[in-house]
N, C-alpha and C positions, 0 to 999 in steps of 0.2 A: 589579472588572471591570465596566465601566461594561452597561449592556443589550442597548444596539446590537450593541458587540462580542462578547456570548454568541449573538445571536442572529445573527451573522455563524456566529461557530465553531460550532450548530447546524447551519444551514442548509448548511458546508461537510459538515459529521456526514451529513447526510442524503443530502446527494451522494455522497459517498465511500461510505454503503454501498449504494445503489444500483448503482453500479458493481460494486462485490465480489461482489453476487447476481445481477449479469447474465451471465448464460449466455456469452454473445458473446467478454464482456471476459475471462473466465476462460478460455474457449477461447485467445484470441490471448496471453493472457500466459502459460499452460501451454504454448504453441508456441515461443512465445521461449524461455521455460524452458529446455524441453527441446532447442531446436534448441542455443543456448548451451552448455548442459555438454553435449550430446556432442560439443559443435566444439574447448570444452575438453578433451574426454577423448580424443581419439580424434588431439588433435595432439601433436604429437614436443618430448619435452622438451628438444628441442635449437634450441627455436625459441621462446624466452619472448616475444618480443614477440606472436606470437600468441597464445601461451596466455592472456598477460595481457589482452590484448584480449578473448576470450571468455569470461575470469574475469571484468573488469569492467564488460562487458556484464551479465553472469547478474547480476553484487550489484546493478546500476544498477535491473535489475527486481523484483529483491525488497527491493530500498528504496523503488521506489513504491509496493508493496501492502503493505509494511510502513509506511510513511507515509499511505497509508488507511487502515489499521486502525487508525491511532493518532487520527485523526481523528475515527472511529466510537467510541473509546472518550472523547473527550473530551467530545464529543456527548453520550453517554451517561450520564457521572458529570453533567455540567450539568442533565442532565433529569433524573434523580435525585435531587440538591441540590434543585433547583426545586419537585419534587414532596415533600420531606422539609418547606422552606420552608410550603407551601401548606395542608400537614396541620399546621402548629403551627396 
């Protein structure tokens, strides 16, 4: 992997966890969350097309903040590598 692009996929690293520790972001994604499964729960299973809409609402937001974390963790093994690298 050439340097440029670790220091791309760092720098997204760094982004992404800034986000997951701001207050704000956590707030409005814990809102969706939760507005979502209980639009999920609370509708009539005799009406899939909505349930599924506020089923794949909910996964659509916990695949973005599971998609930063994963971003934070590749961030993380790179700078780890680096710093293993740096001690030979």
């Amino acid at each position: 992997m050439s340097e440029q692009n670790e220091d791309q996929l760092i720098n997204i690293g760094h982004d992404a966890e800034k986000l997951l520790n701001n207050k704000a972001f956590n707030n409005v994604i814990d809102g969706i969350v939760q507005g979502t499964f209980q639009a999920f729960v609370n509708s009539n299973p005799e009406e899939p097309e909505i349930r599924e809409r506020n089923y794949n609402g909910y996964r659509a937001i916990v695949d973005i903040v599971n998609t930063l974390k994963q971003q934070v963790a590749i961030k993380d093994e790179i700078e780890k590598r680096n710093s293993r690298e740096t001690e030979e």
